[in-house]
C-alpha positions, 0 to 999 in steps of 0.5 A: 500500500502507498503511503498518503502524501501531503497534497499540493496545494493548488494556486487560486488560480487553478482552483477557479478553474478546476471545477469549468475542467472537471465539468468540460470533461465530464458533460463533453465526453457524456456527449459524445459517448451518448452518439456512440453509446446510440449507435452501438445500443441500435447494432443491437436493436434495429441496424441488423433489421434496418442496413443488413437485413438476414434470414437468419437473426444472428447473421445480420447481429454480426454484421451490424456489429462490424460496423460497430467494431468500425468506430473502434479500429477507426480510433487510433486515426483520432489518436494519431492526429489529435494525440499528438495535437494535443501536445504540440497545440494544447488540450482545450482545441483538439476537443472542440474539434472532436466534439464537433465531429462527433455531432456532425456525424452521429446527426448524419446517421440518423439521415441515412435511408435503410437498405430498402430504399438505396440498397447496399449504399445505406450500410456503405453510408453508415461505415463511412459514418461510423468510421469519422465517429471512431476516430473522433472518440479516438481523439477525444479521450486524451485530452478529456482526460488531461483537461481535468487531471492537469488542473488538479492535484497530481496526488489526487489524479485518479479521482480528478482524471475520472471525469473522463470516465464518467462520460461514456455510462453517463452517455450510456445512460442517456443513449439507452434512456432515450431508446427505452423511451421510444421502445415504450412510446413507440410500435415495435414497426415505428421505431425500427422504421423512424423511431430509432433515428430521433436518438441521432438526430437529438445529438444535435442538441446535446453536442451544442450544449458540450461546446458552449461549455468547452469553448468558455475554458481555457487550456490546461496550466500544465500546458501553459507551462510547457509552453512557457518552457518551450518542453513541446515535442516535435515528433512525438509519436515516434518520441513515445515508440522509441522512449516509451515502449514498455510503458506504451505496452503497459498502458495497451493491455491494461484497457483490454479487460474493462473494455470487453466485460464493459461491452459484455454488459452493456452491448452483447446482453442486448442481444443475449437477453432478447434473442436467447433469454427472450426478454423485452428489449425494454427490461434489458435496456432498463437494466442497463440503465440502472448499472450505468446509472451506478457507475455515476457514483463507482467510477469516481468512488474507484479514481478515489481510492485508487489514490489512497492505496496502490492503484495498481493493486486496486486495478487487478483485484478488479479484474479478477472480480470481474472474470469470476463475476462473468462466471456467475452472471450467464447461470444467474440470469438464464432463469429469465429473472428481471430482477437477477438481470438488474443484479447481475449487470449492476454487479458486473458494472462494479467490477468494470468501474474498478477498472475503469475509474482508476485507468485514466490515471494509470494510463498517463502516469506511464508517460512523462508530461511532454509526450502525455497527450501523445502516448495516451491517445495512441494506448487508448486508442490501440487497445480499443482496437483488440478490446471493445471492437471485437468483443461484441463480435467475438461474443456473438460469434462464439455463441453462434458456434458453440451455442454456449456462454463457456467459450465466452467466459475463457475469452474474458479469461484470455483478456484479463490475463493480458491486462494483469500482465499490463499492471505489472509491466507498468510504473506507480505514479510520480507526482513529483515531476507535475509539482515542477511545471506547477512551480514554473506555472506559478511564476506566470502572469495571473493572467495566463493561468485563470481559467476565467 
């Protein structure tokens, strides 16, 4: 166990401008992964009907979700372009420009006519869609992250750094919310024909709210700071390949496990519950709504006490808790009980928010400030290619096959192994070192650092 240092004592000037982060962090990401949670809730419920229609249920859930998985292999494109963006030009102008990305195509989708009426052109369409979805959320990560955690005190990164992570089940919890709001308003036949495109269409508005608040915020002090310093890389993706490559590595197979028992829990017992289990969509989705709905409070509870005793520690008891969760919720919920459901997604939710809080933090602590932004985006990014874009694929693919929750249950075994191998190839935290720019950021203008 870490022993609790003292904490450094921000300047009046970060303070005033900590909670406009914490709130530009968490309200920018909840947006944006409201449009991806939308999209990958509807590779579910509606796409496999409406772009890839199939005799057989789960042939055309596969194909949906390919294009699901395509908005995770787009992302290291965002991660390349905006990661390194991030460190040359500052945190605060990537978001803008993902943010507004994010919108322009998440509203495009919703405009997209189904298979019936243009033919293979609507699933060509919504690729293409889903590929500039990916590769925003790719970028947006990194510099979410930092916009909060570098505002506040390096000793108290991850609860500070877990605004970010509160984004995507606050963004789940809007995205299902409003879905299970149609499928309840709605016919089963108007919300696959119109109804599910209201959810696409209403990002417009939840995307102007997020830029109001971003564009009224200033850059990062530790930015600042580094410009001041001139301690800005030139080339830093090749910087953090040939400088950092163990931590890099550390920092890719740490994701791998949160991601796929996240996309467990939340995409793949969509179809689980409602083509296996016979479930109402509705149950399954309000189920969903009630675990991510707890992760409002777990995840920055975990960012917290990852800061009080090793947060490594913490990140593996978890990962383990959430391979034997998996173990017990398939047996648990094949009774067809509602309330076992709940239960069962609510617990499985838990575990992921022990990973999950504290894993921004672990991420950028495995990198030196300058290359930060940079070396973040690409391991966030990378990972969610061999994570979450395949997970629900594999899932449903196994499932199909071997007609069985057991394979799917020694894939997770596979990823959480990889995952532990991640925590222990990776560093503690080193605070001394953001104490030093916070040294030299004092020495600025007033002016320079307010956030107002």
């Amino acid at each position: 166990m870490l022993a609790d240092p003292p904490a450094h004592t921000a300047s009046p000037a970060h303070r005033s401008g900590l909670a406009k982060a914490f709130t530009a962090s968490l309200t920018g990401t909840a947006l944006e992964w409201y449009d991806f949670a939308v999209y990958s809730a509807a590779s579910a419920l509606v796409f496999p009907q409406v772009f890839f229609p199939s005799s057989d249920p789960l042939t055309g859930t596969i194909l949906a979700f390919s294009t699901y998985a395509v908005g995770y292999l787009a992302r290291p494109v965002g991660g390349f372009v905006f990661g390194r963006l991030g460190d040359i030009l500052g945190r605060k102008q990537l978001l803008v420009i993902t943010l507004l990305l994010i919108g322009v195509t998440t509203f495009a989708i919703g405009l997209v006519p189904g298979y019936s009426t243009i033919g293979i052109a609507a699933p060509i369409a919504l690729v293409v869609l889903r590929f500039a979805q990916g590769v925003a959320v790719g970028g947006e990560w990194g510099g979410a992250v930092l916009l909060s955690s570098e505002y506040g005190d390096p000793r108290r990164r991850g609860f500070w750094a877990s605004a970010a992570q509160i984004g995507p089940p606050a963004g789940n919890l809007l995205a299902n919310g409003a879905l299970a709001l149609l499928t309840a308003a709605l016919s089963k036949s108007q919300f696959e024909s119109w109804g599910w495109r209201l959810a696409f269409l209403a990002s417009a508005l939840l995307v102007g709210f997020g830029l109001w608040i971003r564009l009224r915020l200033e850059d990062t002090p530790i930015f600042k700071a580094m410009q001041e310093s001139g301690d800005r890389p030139d080339a830093p993706i090749s910087e953090v390949v040939r400088t950092h490559p163990r931590r890099l590595l550390a920092a890719i197979l740490s994701r791998l496990a949160p991601d796929v028992i996240y996309s467990l829990f939340t995409v793949f017992t969509i179809t689980y519950g409602t083509k296996i289990l016979h479930f109402e969509r509705s149950t399954v989705l309000i189920a969903i709504l009630i675990g991510s709905g707890c992760q409002l409070l777990t995840i920055p509870l975990a960012g917290a006490v990852s800061d009080r005793i090793n947060r490594r520690l913490l990140y593996a008891i978890a990962a383990v808790g959430g391979l034997v969760w998996t173990v017990v919720f398939f047996p648990l919920i094949d009774g067809g009980s509602r309330l076992l459901l709940i239960i069962g997604i609510v617990v499985g939710l838990t575990f992921h928010s022990f990973m999950y809080g504290p894993q921004a933090a672990f991420i950028t602590e495995q990198f030196t400030i300058h290359l930060r932004s940079t070396g973040s985006s690409l391991a966030y990014t990378i990972a969610g290619v061999f994570g979450g874009a395949l997970a629900p694929l594999i899932f449903t693919t196994l499932l199909s096959r071997f007609d069985s929750w057991v394979p799917l249950a020694v894939y997770i075994l596979v990823v959480t192994a990889a995952t532990l191998l991640g925590i222990v190839l990776g560093r503690d935290p080193d605070p001394d070192e953001d104490e030093q720019y916070a040294e030299l950021t004092e020495k600025l203008t007033p002016a320079a650092v307010s956030a107002t």
